[in-house]
N, C-alpha and C positions, 0 to 999 in steps of 0.2 A: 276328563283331563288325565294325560298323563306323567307316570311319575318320571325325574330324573335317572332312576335306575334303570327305566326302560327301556334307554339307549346305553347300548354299547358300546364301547369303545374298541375303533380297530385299527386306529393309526394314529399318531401324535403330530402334530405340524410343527408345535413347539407348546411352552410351558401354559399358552393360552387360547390354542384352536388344536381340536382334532375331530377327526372321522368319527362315526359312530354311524349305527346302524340299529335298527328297529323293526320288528314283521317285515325282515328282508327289503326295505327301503333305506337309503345312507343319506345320511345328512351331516351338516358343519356345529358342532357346538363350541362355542367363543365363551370365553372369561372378558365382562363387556365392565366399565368404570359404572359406579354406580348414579351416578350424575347422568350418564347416559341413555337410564333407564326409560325415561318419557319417549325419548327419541321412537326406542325400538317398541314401544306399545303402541307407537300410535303407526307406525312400519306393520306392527302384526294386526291392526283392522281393516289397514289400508291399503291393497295390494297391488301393484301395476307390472306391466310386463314385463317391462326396462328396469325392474329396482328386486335384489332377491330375494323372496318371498320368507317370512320369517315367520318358523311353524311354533313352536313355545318359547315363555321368558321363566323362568327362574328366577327368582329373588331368594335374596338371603340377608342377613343383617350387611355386612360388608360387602360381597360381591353380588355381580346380577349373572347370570348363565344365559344363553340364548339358544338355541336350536334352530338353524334356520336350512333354507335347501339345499344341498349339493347339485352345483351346476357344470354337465358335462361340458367342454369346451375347454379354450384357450382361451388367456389375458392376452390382454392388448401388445403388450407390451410382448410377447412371445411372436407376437403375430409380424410387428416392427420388429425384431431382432432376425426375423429367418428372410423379411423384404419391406430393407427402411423405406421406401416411397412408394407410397399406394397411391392409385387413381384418382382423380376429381369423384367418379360413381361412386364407388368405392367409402371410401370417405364422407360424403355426403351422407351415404346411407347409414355409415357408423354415427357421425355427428347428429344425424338428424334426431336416430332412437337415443342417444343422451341426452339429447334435448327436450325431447317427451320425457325423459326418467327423470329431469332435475326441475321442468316445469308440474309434475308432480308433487316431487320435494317441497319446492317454494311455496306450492298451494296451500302444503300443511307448514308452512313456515320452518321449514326444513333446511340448513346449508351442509353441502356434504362438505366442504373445503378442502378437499382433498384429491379433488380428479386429475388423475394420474394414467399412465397406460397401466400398470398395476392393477388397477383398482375396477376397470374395464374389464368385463369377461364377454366374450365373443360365441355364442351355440351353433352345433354341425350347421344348423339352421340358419345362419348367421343374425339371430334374435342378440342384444344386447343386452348385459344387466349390469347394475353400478352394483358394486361390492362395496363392505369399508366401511361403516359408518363411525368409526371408532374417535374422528378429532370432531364429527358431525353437532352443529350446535343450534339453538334457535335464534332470531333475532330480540336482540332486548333493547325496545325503543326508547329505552331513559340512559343505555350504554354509548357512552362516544367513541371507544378505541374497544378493540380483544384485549383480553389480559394475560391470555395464552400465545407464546409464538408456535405456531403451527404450520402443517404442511409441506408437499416436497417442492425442492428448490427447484427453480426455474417455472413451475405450474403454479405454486404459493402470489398470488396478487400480493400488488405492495402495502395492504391493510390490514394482510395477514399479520404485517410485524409490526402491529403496534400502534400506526396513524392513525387510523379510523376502525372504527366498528366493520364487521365483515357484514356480508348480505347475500343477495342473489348472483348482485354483480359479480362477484368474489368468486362464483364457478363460474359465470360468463367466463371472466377471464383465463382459468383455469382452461377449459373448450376452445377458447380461443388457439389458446399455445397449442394446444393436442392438437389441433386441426394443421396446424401449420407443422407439426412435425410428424405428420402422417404425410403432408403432401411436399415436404422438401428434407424431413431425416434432421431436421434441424430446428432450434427454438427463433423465435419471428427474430427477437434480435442479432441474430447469427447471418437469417438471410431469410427475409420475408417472400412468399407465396407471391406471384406474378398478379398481374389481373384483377376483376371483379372482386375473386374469395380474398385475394390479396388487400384490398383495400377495407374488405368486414374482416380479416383477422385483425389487421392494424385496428379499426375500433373497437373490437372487442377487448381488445390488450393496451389502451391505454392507460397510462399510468394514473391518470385522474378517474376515479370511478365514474363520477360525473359525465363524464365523454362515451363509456361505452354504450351501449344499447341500454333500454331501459330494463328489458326482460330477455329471460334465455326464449320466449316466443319470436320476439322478434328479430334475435339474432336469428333462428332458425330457418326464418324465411328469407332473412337475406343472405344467410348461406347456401341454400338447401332451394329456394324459391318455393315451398313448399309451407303452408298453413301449422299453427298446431295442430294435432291433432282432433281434439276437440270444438276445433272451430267450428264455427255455422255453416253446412254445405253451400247457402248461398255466399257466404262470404269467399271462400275456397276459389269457388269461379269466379267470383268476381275480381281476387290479389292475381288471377293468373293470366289476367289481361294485363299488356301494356298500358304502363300511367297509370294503373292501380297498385302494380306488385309492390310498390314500394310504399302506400298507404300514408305516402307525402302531400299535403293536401295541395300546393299549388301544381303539382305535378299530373293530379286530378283532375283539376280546373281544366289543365290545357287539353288534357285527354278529350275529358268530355266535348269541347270545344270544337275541336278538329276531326271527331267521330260525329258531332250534330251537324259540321259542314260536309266533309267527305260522302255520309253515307248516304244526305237525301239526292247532293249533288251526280252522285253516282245512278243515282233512280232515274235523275230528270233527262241524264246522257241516254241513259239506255231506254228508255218512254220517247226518245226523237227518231229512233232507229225504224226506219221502213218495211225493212226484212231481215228475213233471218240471219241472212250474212251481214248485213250492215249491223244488226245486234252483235253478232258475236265479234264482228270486226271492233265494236264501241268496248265488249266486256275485256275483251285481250286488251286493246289498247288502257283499259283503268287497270287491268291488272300489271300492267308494264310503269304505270305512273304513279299507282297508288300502293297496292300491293305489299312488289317489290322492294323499293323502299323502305316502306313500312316496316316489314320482317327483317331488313338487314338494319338496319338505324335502329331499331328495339333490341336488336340481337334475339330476336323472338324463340324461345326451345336452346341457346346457346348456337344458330346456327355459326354466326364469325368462325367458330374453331372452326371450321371445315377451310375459313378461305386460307388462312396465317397463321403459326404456331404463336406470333407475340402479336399481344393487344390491339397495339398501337397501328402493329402494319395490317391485322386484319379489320383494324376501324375504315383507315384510310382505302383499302381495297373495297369495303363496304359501301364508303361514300363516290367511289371512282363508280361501283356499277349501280347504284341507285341514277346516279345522274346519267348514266347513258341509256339506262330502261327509260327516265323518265322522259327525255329528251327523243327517243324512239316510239315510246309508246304517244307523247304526245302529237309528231308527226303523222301514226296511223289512223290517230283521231282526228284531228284536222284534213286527211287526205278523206275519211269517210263520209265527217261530215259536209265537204265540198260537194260528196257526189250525192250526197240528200237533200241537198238546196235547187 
């Protein structure tokens, strides 16, 4: 192990972080609360990519010291200052790695409460990692309310001050606001996010904790459409089908239902065909009735943005050429199968 005096010091940040440097490697040493200490011990066994890596602790009677990595890159917050609206991709891709770096957190009972663009660091690579753990606390299940008012304003959840005990949700909501002002430069109450992600910011930011998602996992897939990481590969394929992504169980039901008729039904069309042409006349024709539809009614991949820039009118253009595929394809069926009779 080594000693504190092994790092150097080569730049001050202020009276409680500065630079240092070691056998030509630089790192962050923080003057951390000593109540804090558990936090960053169980941060230094336990490493993730999204969260930044924290190389020794120091203890002392009154203070604790930390040495943790210096990470090349930009804050978030740098990154919104030089171009406030960033992409749906974009943003996804950020929200997605915080939300592996906080469903980490949580796993070791961990709440940052503090996610901020700040607090966000961005690598050339564009790798994420959560900074900050300084207002960071555990859950205490016999606590009703924080006793601490913490956090920055407008990201701070409203159990921040006081109502209730914080939790997991408490960075949900945090995530929430960031995401909505990556993708409009603004906080949700200002002027909420259009759309799909528009209707998961609004639940992620409700003011009743109760109402938002349960887990930052599964905000992340109804942001992001995209699993934890950790998930089960079969489960993975299987959220990325339509009537499953949403892991809603009547939504299931119906799924399953309409895939048990659709797809033997589709066999029995194509098993009546004579020849070749009368085959592929049946498969085009189900791909005109069935298909098509299908992929635009699902919004299957996000295709709708390609028809309409707003929701509403790329629903309704969606439903205008489902019904005329379907109404086409069904006529080249009926004309095939007339001449197989």
């Amino acid at each position: 192990m080594n000693k504190l005096s092994d790092y150097i010091e080569i730049s001050s940040f202020n009276g409680s972080t500065s630079l240092v440097q070691r056998n030509n490697a630089i790192y962050v040493k923080k003057q951390v609360a000593k109540d804090l200490t558990y936090i960053y011990k169980i941060l230094a066994l336990n490493r993730h990519k999204n969260i930044s890596d924290i190389i020794e602790i120091f203890e002392y009677e009154d203070i604790t010291i930390i040495i943790e990595e210096y990470i090349t890159g930009e804050t978030l917050s740098d990154i919104l200052e030089n171009t406030p609206i960033q992409t749906e991709s974009y943003t996804k891709s950020i929200i997605g790695q915080i939300c592996d770096g906080l469903t980490f957190l949580h796993k070791h009972n961990i709440i940052h409460r503090d996610i901020n663009p700040n607090n966000i660091m961005v690598t050339k690579d564009g790798t994420v990692k959560i900074i900050d753990f300084d207002i960071s606390r555990s859950v205490k299940k016999n606590s009703s309310t924080d006793t601490v008012v913490l956090g920055t304003v407008g990201y701070a959840a409203p159990e921040q001050f006081g109502f209730t005990q914080s939790d997991n949700r408490t960075d949900l909501y945090a995530v929430g606001v960031l995401a909505n002002v990556m993708l409009t430069g603004k906080m949700p109450n200002e002027c909420l996010y259009h759309g799909k992600l528009g209707k998961v910011i609004a639940k992620a930011t409700e003011i009743d904790a109760k109402i938002r998602y349960k887990s930052i996992a599964s905000f992340k897939h109804a942001f992001t459409n995209e699993t934890d990481e950790n998930t089960n590969g079969f489960i993975k394929i299987l959220r990325s089908i339509p009537g499953f992504r949403t892991w809603e169980v009547w939504k299931m039901l119906v799924a399953l239902i309409l895939y048990a008729t659709y797809v033997p039904l589709m066999c029995v069309f194509i098993s009546w065909s004579t020849d070749v042409t009368s085959a592929l006349l049946t498969i085009f024709s189900e791909v005109l009735m069935f298909v098509i539809p299908f992929i635009l009614l699902t919004n299957l991949l996000g295709v709708r943005r390609h028809l309409a820039h707003k929701p509403a009118t790329a629903l309704i253009a969606a439903m205008i050429i489902s019904a005329i595929a379907f109404f086409v394809g069904a006529s080249i069926f009926l004309f095939n199968a007339a001449n197989n009779i």
